[in-house]
N, C-alpha and C positions, 0 to 999 in steps of 0.2 A: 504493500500500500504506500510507505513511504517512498518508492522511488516512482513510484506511478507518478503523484504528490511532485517529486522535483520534478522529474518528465515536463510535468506543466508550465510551472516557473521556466524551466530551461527555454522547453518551444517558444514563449509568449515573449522570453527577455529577447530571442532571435529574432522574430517578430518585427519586435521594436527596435532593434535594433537597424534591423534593413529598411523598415518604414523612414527611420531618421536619414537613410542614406541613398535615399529612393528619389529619382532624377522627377523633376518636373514635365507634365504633360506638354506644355507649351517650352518646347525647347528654342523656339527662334528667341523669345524674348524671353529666356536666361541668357542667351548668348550675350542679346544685346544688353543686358544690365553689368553683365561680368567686363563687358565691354568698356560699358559710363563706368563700371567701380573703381575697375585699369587707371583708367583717364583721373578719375576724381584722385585716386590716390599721387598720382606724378604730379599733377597741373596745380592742383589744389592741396591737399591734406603734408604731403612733406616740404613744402615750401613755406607752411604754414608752420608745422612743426620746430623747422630749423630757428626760427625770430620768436613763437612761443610754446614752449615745449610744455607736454603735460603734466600731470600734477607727479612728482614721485611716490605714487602711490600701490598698494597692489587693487586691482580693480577687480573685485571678488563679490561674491555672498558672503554669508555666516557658513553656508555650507560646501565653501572652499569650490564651487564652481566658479569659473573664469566669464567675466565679462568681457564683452565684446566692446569694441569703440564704438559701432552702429550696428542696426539689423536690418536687413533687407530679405527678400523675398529668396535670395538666394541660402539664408538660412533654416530655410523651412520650404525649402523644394516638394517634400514630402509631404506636406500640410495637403490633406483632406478635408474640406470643409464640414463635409456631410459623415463621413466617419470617424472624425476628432474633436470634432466641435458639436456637428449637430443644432438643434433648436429646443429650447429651454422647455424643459417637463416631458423633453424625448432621448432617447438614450442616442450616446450614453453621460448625457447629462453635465457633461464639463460646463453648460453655460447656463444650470440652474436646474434645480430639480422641479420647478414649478411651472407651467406654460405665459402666467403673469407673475412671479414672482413678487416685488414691493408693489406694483402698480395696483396687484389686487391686496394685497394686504401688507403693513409695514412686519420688519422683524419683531420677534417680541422682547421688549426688553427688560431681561430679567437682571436685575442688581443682587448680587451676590450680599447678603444681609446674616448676621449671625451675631453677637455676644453676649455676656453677662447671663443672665436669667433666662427663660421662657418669655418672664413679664416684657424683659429690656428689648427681646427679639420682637414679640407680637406687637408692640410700639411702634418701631421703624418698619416692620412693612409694613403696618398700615401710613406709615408717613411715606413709605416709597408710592404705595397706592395713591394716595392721594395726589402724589406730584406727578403721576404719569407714569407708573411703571407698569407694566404687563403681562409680568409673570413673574411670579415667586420665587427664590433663590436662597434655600438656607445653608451658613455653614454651621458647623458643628465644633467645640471645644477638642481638643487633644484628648482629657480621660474619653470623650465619647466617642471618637476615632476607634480607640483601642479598648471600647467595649469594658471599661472601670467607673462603677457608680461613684457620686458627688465626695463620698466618703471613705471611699479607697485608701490608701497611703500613698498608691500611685496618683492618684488624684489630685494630690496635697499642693497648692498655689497653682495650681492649673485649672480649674473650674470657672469656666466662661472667658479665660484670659484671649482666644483664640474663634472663640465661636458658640454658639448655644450649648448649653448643657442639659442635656437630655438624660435622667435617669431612669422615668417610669413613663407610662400611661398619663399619670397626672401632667407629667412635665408639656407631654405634647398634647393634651387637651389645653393648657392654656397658652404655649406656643402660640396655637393655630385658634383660639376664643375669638369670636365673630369673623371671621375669616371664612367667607364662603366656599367648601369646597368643591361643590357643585358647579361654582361657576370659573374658578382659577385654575391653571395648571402650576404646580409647584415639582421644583428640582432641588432634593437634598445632595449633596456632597458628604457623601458617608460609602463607605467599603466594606472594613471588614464586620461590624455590625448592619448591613445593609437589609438584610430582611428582617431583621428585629424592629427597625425605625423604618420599612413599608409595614409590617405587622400594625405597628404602635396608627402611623397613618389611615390605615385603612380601617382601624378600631372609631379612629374619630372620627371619619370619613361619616361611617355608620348609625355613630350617636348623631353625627348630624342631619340626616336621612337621608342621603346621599348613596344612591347602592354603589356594590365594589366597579360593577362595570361603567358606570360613568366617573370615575374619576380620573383626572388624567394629570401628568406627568413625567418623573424620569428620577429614578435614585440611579447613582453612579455606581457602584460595584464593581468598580473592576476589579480585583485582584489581581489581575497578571500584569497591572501597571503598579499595583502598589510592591512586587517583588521587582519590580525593573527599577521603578523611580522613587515612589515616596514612602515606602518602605512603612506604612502602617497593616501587617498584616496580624493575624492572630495567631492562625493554627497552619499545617502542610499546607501547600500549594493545592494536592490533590482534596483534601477536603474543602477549602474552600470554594475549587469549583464543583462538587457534588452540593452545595448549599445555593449558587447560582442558575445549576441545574433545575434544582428544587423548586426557586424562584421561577427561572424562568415555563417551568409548568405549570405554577398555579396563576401566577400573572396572566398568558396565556388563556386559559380556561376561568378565571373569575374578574382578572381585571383587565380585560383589553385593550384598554386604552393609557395602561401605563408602560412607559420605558423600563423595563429591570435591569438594563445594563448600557449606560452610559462611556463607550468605550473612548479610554481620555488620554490625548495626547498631551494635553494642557501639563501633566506633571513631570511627562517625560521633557520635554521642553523645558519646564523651567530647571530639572535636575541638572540638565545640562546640554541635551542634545541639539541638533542643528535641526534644521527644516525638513532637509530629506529624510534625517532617522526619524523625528516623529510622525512624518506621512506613513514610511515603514514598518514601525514598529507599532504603531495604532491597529493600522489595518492588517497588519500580522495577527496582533489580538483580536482583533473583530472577526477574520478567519477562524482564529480559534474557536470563539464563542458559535460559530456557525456550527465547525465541527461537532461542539459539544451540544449542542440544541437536535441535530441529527443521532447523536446518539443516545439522545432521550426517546428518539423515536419520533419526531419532529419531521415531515415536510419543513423546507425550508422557507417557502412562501409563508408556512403558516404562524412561526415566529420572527423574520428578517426583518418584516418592518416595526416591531418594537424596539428593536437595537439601535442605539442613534452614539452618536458621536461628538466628543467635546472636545475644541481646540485649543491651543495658542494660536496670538497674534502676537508678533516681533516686529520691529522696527524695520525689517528691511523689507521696504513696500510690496515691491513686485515680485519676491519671492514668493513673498505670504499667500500673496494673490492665486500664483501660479500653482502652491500647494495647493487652495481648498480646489481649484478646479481641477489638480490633475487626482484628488483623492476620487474628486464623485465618480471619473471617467474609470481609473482602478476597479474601483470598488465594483458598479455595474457590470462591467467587464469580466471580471473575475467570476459573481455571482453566475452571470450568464452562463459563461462559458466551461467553466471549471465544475461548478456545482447545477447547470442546467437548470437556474430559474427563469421562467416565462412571463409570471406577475410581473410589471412593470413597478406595482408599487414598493414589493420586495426587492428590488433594486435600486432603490432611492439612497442615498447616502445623507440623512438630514442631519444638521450639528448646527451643535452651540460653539458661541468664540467667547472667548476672555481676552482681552488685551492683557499682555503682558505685565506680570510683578516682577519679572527678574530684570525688567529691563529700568526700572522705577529707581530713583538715587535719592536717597536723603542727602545729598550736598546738593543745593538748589531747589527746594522740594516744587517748586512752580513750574520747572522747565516741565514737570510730569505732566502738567495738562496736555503741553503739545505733542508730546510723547503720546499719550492716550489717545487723542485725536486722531493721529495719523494712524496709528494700528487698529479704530474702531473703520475710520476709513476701510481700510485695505479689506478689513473683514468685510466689511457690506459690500464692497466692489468684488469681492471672490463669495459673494453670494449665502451667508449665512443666513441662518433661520432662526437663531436670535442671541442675544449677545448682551455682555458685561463687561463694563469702562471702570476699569482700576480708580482709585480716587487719590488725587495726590500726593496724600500723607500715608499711603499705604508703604511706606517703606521704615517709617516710622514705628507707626503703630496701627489697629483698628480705625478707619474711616468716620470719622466724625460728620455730623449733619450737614454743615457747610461741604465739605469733601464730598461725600457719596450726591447731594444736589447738584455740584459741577458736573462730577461724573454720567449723573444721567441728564443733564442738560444737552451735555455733549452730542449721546446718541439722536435727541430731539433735535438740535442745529442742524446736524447730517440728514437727518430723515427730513428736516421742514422746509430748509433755507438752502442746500446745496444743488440739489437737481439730479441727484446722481443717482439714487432710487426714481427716475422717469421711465428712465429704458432698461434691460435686463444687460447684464455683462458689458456695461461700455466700451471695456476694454480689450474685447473679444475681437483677435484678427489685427493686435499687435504682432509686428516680427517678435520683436522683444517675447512680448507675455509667452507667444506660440511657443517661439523657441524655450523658452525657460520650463514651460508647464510640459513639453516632451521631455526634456532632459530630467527635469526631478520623477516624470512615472519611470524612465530606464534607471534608472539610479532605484529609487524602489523597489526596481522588481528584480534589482540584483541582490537586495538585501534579504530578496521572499527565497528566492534560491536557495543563499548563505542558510540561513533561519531553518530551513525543511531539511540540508544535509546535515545538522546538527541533531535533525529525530524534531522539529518544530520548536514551536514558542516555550511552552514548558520543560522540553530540555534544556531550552536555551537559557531559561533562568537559571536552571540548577545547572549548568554549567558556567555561569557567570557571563557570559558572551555580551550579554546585550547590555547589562549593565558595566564592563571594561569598555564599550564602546563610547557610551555616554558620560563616562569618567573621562577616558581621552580626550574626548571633542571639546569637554568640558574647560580642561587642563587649555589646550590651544587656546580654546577664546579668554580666559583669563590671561595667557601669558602676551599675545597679540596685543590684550587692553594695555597691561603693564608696560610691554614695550612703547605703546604708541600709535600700533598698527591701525588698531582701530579704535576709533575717537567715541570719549563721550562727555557730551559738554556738562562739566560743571565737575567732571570728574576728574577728566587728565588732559584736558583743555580747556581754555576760558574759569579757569578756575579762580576764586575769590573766597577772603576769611570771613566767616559770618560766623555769627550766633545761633543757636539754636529757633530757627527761623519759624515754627506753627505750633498754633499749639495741637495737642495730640488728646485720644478719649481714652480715657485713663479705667482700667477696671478694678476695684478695691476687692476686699475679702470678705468684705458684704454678700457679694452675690455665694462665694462657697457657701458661707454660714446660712444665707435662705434655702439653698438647693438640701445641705446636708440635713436641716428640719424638716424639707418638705420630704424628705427619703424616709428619716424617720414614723413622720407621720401614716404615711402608706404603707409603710412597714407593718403600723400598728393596728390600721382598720382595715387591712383585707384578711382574708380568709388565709391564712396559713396553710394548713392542709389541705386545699383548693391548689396553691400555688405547689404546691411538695410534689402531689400527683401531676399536676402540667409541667413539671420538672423531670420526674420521670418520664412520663408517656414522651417526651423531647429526646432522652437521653436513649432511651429505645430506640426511638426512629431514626437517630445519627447512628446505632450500631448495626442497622439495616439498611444496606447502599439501598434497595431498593425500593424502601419507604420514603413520602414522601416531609421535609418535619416545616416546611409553611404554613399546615394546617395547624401541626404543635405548638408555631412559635408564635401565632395568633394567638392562639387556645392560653399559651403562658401570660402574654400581654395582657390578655383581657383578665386574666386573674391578678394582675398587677406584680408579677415578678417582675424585677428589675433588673434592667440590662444587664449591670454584671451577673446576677444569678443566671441567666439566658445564653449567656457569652462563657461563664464557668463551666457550664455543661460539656461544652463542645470543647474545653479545654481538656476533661477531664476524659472525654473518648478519643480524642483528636491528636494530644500533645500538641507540641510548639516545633516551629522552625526555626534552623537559623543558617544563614545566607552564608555562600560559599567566598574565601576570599578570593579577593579579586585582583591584588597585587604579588 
């Protein structure tokens, strides 16, 4: 199976390869451009050169591809309009998965919202709602990451400092208090507890009459980004995704309309990698999850379009650009071909963006508005389906009300006053963009090759591959900053001594001490022996691959076991991992 598996990668990278080196139909006029370029370069361009010579620069990406001085039509000989490009909402989709994209409806914009309390979170989005936001974005504290209630030891100065602190039922009933969930779509940012907090969700979802099948959203989950890049996992690799499985059956069959797996390049990215590894290694994972959804026993049509996808945006414009469209054109492509999906809808590639945090500097903290700007750009011009503007002061600390209002100001400027959401892909049928958006899918799909002779994704964690990649890449763009190579203002250019220039939202130990009473409290008036039995009946279903335990971990929720009690279980059948070195 596995060499069938590369067989594909191999034929498809050849492919592509000969497509990029595939002469022009109309060969009179290449001649005659190869002709004017002759000319322009002797008459024009080195006579030019000699009196003002270029910058001494290296003229690059982040992802160490060579820029060209100009592009012309001779760089993309190969360009098919109709098999590369195509028309928006038709495959395979490089120029929008939608037929009107913005024109019928704008992105949705979700502001990434999360600290202190439940009380402190359900405050700000409703103040996000109220200013224009459009979709719900929560993150999550650190103990809730890693699945330790408010009272832990692990937990200790960490509760709320980072994101909502969630330890029961109670916590997300009042999270989510007057919060319509019938009418919103919300995205939690949560992994290795991820069906504990859709369980917790879909309980209030309930109390609020709301049935399971109309609610909609997207918990992220990935795990096989959190052993690549941000390293909050709990238990083995393999049981983690036996509990994804899990998810992804009952979501499937009770809640159809939500995402269960959010597969995110976003952390690979800011870990460290460049633009081609997290096109790569995203959609490596998203391949995975297809695999794994098949071996649940799944048509593929009949869970691919809940899978959706979460980006970075970076600073180098037309890269970024050229990623999201050569991800959609991959992605369909692959689906088609490889795995024989025919639903058009199952070949969609929908995803969320974030502008960039790694790219954010606390020396200068204002230059970060126009920083965010132009990466909220890039993402709308490469066609996302909805997105989150970093707020200035996020390098400091958590986003303050002033900050997150810029932030989504931003996306509102972009969407109201620039014009660039009029037409689908503006920039669709640049030399440039073409060329570039070819060059990063072969660059990809050399990486799908590498990735499958390794035995796939999940070999490739546990043999460390993919993450010594992202440490490398990493290492270069720090050392390029440090030398000089590549500039960032306020950093190691244009630089100036200030004071500690904003102020910042400061979280006290107020919030721990409310969370640890209200734990107590639910401690004390639920049913014990309700929760003991929903504890077992859990711990059984994880020692049986082939039970399913989203029913369980519902079933514990609603008895008001608390996330660590829920997360202990699977500790206690599962054990722990721990990650291979990688130097």
């Amino acid at each position: 199976m596995l060499e069938t598996q590369r067989s594909y990668w191999r034929v498809r990278l050849s492919e592509i390869g000969a497509r990029n080196k595939a002469r022009a139909v109309d060969q009179k006029a290449m001649k005659r451009l190869k002709e004017n370029y002759r000319k322009w370069e002797e008459q024009i361009l080195e006579p030019w050169l000699k009196s003002s010579p270029e910058l001494d620069k290296d003229f690059q990406t982040p992802s160490n591809i060579k820029v060209g001085r100009v592009y012309t039509p001779l760089d993309i000989e190969n360009f098919d309009p109709v098999r590369d490009a195509g028309l928006p909402g038709s495959f395979p989709y490089t120029r929008g998965v939608y037929p009107t994209m913005y024109r019928g409806k704008p992105w949705t914009m979700r502001m990434f919202s999360g600290f202190g309390t439940p009380e402190d979170t359900n405050k700000r989005l409703k103040y996000l709602i109220n200013h224009g936001e459009t979709g719900l974005s929560i993150a999550f504290d650190m103990p809730t990451l890693y699945g330790y209630d408010a009272d832990s030891e692990r937990a200790e100065g960490e509760v709320g400092k980072c994101g909502c602190n969630i330890s029961s039922l109670k916590d997300m009933d009042i999270l989510l208090n007057a919060v319509p969930l019938g009418d919103v779509s919300t995205s939690m940012t949560i992994n290795a507890p991820a069906a504990i907090l859709t369980a917790m969700y879909a309980a209030v979802g309930e109390r609020q009459g709301v049935p399971l099948k109309k609610l909609r959203g997207t918990v992220q989950a990935d795990m096989l980004k959190e052993y690549i890049a941000q390293k909050e996992w709990v238990y083995p690799p393999e049981a983690h995704m036996r509990i994804i499985r899990d998810m992804m059956l009952f979501c499937t069959k009770q809640m159809p309309q939500w995402n269960y797996v959010s597969v995110s390049g976003y952390h690979i990215r800011e870990a460290g990698a460049d633009a081609v590894q997290e096109l790569a290694f995203t959609l490596a994972d998203g391949f995975a999850y297809i695999d794994l959804g098949i071996e649940a026993g799944f048509k593929v049509e009949e869970f691919a379009p809940r899978i959706s996808f979460f980006f970075n945006c970076c600073m180098n414009f037309f890269e970024e650009i050229a990623k999201f469209r050569a991800a959609r054109r991959i992605w369909a492509t692959v689906l088609k071909e490889k795995y024989g999906v025919t639903n058009p809808r199952a070949l969609l590639l929908r995803f969320h963006t974030q502008t960039s945090g790694a790219s954010l500097t606390w020396q200068q903290p204002t230059n970060n508005v126009v920083r965010t700007a132009i990466e909220a750009l890039a993402a709308v011009l490469g066609g996302t389906q909805s997105l989150h503007t970093n707020s200035y002061d996020e390098a400091w600390a958590l986003p303050t009300e002033e900050a997150v209002t810029i932030a989504l100001r931003t996306q509102q400027i972009i969407a109201e006053e620039t014009g660039v959401a009029d037409t689908i892909d503006p920039l669709g049928g640049s030399y440039y963009l073409e060329w570039l958006t070819n060059e990063m899918e072969e660059r990809a799909f050399s990486y799908f090759d590498k990735i499958e002779s390794i035995g796939g994704v999940l070999a490739a964690v546990k043999a460390g591959y993919l993450q010594r990649e992202i440490a490398e890449t990493a290492y270069r763009t720090q050392k390029r900053a440090e030398e000089g190579k590549d500039i960032v203002v306020g950093v190691n250019k244009h630089v100036v001594e200030e004071e500690p220039p904003i102020s910042t939202l400061k979280i006290d130990l107020k919030a721990q001490r409310r969370q640890v009473k209200r734990l107590k409290e639910v401690r004390k008036q639920r049913d014990n022996a309700k929760v003991a039995k929903a504890l077992q009946e859990l711990k059984n279903a994880y020692k049986n691959p082939d039970a399913n335990s989203m029913y369980l971990i519902l079933k514990a929720v609603k008895a008001y076991a608390t996330l660590g009690e829920i997360v202990n279980v699977g500790r206690e059948v599962f054990g722990e991992w721990t990650e291979p070195s990688l130097l």
